[in-house]
C-alpha positions as CSV (number, residue, x, y, z in Angstrom):
1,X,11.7,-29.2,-46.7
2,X,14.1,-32.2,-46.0
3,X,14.3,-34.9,-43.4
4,X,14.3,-31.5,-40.9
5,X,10.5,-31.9,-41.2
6,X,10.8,-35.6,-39.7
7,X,13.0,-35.1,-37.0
8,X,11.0,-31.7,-36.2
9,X,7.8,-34.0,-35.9
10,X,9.8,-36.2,-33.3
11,X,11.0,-33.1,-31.6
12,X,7.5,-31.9,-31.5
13,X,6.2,-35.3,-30.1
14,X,9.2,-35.5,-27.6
15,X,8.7,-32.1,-26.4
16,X,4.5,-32.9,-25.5
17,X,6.2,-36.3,-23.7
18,X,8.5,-34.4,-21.2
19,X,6.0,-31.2,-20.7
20,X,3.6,-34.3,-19.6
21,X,6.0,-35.7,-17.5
22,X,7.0,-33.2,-15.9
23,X,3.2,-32.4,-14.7
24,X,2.9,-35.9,-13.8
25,X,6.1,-35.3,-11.3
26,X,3.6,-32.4,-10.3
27,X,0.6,-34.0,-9.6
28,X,2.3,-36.8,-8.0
29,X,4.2,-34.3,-5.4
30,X,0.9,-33.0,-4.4
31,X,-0.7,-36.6,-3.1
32,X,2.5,-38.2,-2.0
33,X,2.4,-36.7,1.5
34,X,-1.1,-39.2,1.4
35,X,0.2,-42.1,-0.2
36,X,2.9,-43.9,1.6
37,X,4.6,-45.6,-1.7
38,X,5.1,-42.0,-2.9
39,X,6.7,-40.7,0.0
40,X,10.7,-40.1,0.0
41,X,10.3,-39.4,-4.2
42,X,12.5,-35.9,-4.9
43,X,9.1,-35.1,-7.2
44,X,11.2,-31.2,-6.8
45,X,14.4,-33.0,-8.6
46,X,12.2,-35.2,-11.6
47,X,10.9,-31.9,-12.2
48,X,14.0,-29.9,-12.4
49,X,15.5,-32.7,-14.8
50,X,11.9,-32.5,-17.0
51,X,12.5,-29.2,-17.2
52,X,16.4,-29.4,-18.2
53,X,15.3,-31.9,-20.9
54,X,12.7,-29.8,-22.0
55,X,14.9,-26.8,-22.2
56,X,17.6,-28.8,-24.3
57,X,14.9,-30.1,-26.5
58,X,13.0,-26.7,-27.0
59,X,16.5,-25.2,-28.5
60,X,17.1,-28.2,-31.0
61,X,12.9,-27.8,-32.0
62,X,13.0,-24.5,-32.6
63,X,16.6,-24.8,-35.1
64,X,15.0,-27.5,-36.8
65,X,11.8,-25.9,-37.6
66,X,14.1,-22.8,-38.6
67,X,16.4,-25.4,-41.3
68,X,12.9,-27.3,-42.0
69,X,11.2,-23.9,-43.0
70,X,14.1,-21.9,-44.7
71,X,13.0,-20.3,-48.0
């Protein structure tokens, strides 16, 4: 293993960060219709970009762990 292992730690920690996120957007679509500061937030569109991000970063994870773990 090389410096693929580093950057496949930071792709591993980046990857937790945006999954989170993108529950957050979740959680916070269910109670805006309650909380007035929350209300007019596209939580639908902050989702859909989490998930774009993630999907980016899933494909760069997974080719780094394949270079960091090449016999």
């Amino acid at each position: 293993m090389d410096d693929s292992a580093g950057l496949l730690h930071a792709l591993e920690a980046l990857a937790l960060g945006i999954v989170g996120k993108r529950l957050l957007w979740r959680s916070l679509a269910a109670i805006a219709p309650n909380l007035v500061a929350l209300q007019g937030t596209d939580f639908d569109e902050l989702e859909k970009r989490a998930h774009d991000q993630f999907e980016r970063v899933e494909t760069l994870r997974i080719q780094t762990a394949q270079d960091a773990f090449r016999i």
